[in-house]
C-alpha positions as CSV (number, residue, x, y, z in Angstrom):
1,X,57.0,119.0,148.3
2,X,56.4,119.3,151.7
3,X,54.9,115.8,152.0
4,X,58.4,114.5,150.2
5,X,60.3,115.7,153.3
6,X,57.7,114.6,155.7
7,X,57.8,110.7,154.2
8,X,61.5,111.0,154.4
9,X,62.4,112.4,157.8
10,X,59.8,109.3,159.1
11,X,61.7,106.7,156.4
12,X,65.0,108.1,158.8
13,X,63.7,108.3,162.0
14,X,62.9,104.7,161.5
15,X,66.2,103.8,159.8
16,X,68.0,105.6,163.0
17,X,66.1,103.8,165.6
18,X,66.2,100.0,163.9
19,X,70.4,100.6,163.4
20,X,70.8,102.2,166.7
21,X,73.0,105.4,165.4
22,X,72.1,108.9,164.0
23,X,71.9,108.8,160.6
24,X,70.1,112.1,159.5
25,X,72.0,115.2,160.3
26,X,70.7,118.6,160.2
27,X,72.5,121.7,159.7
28,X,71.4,125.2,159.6
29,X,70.0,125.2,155.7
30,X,68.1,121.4,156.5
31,X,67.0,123.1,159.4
32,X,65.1,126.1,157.5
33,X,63.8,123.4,155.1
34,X,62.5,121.3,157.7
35,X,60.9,124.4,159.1
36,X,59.1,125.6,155.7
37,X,57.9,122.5,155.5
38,X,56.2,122.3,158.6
39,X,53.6,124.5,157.6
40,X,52.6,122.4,154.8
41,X,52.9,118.6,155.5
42,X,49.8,116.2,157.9
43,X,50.1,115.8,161.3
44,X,51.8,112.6,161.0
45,X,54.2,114.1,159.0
46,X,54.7,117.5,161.7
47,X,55.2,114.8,164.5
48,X,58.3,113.1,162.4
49,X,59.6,116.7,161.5
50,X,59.5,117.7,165.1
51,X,60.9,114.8,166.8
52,X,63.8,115.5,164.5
53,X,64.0,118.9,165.4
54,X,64.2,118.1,169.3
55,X,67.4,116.6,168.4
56,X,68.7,119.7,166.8
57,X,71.3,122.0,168.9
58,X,71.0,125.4,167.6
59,X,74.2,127.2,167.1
60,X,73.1,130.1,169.4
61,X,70.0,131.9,171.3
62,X,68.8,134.1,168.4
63,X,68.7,130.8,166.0
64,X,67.0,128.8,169.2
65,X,64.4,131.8,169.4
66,X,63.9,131.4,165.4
67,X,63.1,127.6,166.0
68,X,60.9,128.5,169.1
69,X,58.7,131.1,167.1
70,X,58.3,128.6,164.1
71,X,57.3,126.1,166.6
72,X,55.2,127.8,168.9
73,X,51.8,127.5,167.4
74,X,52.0,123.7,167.2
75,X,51.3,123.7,170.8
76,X,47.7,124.8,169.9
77,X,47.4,122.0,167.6
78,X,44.2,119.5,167.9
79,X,46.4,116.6,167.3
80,X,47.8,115.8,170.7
81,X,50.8,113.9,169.5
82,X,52.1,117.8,167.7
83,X,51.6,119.3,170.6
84,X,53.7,116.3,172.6
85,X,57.0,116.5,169.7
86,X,56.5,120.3,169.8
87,X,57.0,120.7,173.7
88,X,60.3,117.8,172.8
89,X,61.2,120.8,170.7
Protein backbone atom coordinates (compact mmCIF):
# COMPACT_ATOMS: atom_id res chain seq x y z
CA UNK A 1 0.00 0.00 0.00
CA UNK A 2 1.55 2.79 -1.24
CA UNK A 3 0.22 5.12 1.49
CA UNK A 4 1.87 2.39 4.07
CA UNK A 5 5.32 3.29 2.80
CA UNK A 6 4.59 6.87 2.46
CA UNK A 7 3.41 7.18 6.42
CA UNK A 8 6.51 5.17 7.22
CA UNK A 9 9.37 6.85 5.30
CA UNK A 10 7.82 10.26 7.13
CA UNK A 11 7.52 8.19 10.70
CA UNK A 12 11.66 7.77 9.75
CA UNK A 13 12.57 10.84 8.45
CA UNK A 14 11.34 12.19 11.73
CA UNK A 15 12.80 9.46 13.90
CA UNK A 16 16.34 10.32 11.93
CA UNK A 17 16.21 13.95 12.38
CA UNK A 18 14.93 13.98 16.42
CA UNK A 19 18.04 11.15 17.11
CA UNK A 20 20.51 12.92 14.94
CA UNK A 21 21.77 9.53 13.01
CA UNK A 22 20.51 7.66 9.85
CA UNK A 23 18.31 5.24 10.73
CA UNK A 24 16.51 4.14 7.38
CA UNK A 25 18.76 2.61 4.87
CA UNK A 26 18.02 1.97 1.40
CA UNK A 27 19.36 -0.54 -0.86
CA UNK A 28 18.72 -1.31 -4.42
CA UNK A 29 15.30 -3.53 -3.81
CA UNK A 30 13.99 -0.51 -1.06
CA UNK A 31 14.94 1.66 -3.65
CA UNK A 32 12.58 0.14 -6.48
CA UNK A 33 9.79 -0.05 -3.83
CA UNK A 34 10.14 3.41 -2.92
CA UNK A 35 10.05 4.22 -6.58
CA UNK A 36 6.72 2.12 -7.36
CA UNK A 37 5.31 3.70 -4.71
CA UNK A 38 5.78 7.11 -5.90
CA UNK A 39 3.28 6.91 -8.37
CA UNK A 40 0.65 6.11 -6.08
CA UNK A 41 0.98 7.83 -2.58
CA UNK A 42 -0.29 12.17 -1.81
CA UNK A 43 1.93 14.76 -2.24
CA UNK A 44 2.89 14.80 1.27
CA UNK A 45 3.71 11.48 1.06
CA UNK A 46 6.03 11.98 -2.55
CA UNK A 47 7.85 14.86 -0.59
CA UNK A 48 8.94 12.29 2.36
CA UNK A 49 9.76 9.57 -0.36
CA UNK A 50 11.90 12.03 -2.19
CA UNK A 51 13.75 13.61 0.43
CA UNK A 52 14.79 10.08 1.21
CA UNK A 53 15.79 9.40 -2.17
CA UNK A 54 18.21 12.50 -2.26
CA UNK A 55 20.05 10.75 0.26
CA UNK A 56 20.41 7.65 -1.81
CA UNK A 57 23.90 7.05 -3.73
CA UNK A 58 23.19 4.97 -6.67
CA UNK A 59 25.69 2.21 -7.25
CA UNK A 60 26.39 3.47 -10.90
CA UNK A 61 25.26 5.88 -13.85
CA UNK A 62 22.74 3.50 -15.53
CA UNK A 63 20.98 2.95 -11.96
CA UNK A 64 21.33 7.05 -11.34
CA UNK A 65 19.68 7.48 -14.94
CA UNK A 66 16.74 4.84 -13.69
CA UNK A 67 16.13 7.12 -10.56
CA UNK A 68 16.35 10.36 -12.84
CA UNK A 69 13.60 9.00 -15.39
CA UNK A 70 11.30 7.78 -12.44
CA UNK A 71 11.78 11.18 -10.95
CA UNK A 72 11.58 13.44 -13.76
CA UNK A 73 7.99 14.20 -14.11
CA UNK A 74 7.70 15.31 -10.42
CA UNK A 75 9.28 18.46 -11.50
CA UNK A 76 6.03 19.31 -13.35
CA UNK A 77 4.12 18.74 -10.24
CA UNK A 78 1.60 21.59 -8.99
CA UNK A 79 2.65 20.98 -5.53
CA UNK A 80 5.79 23.18 -5.20
CA UNK A 81 7.23 21.36 -2.30
CA UNK A 82 7.58 17.92 -5.05
CA UNK A 83 9.05 19.77 -7.36
CA UNK A 84 11.64 21.32 -4.42
CA UNK A 85 12.52 17.31 -2.93
CA UNK A 86 12.53 16.24 -6.71
CA UNK A 87 15.33 18.78 -7.84
CA UNK A 88 17.13 17.42 -4.04
CA UNK A 89 16.86 14.24 -5.96
Amino acid sequence: NPSVVANGVAALSEIAETSGRDVMKISASVLQKLLAALNECTEWGQVFILDSLAKYVPGDAREAEGIIERVTPRLQHANSAVVMSAVKV
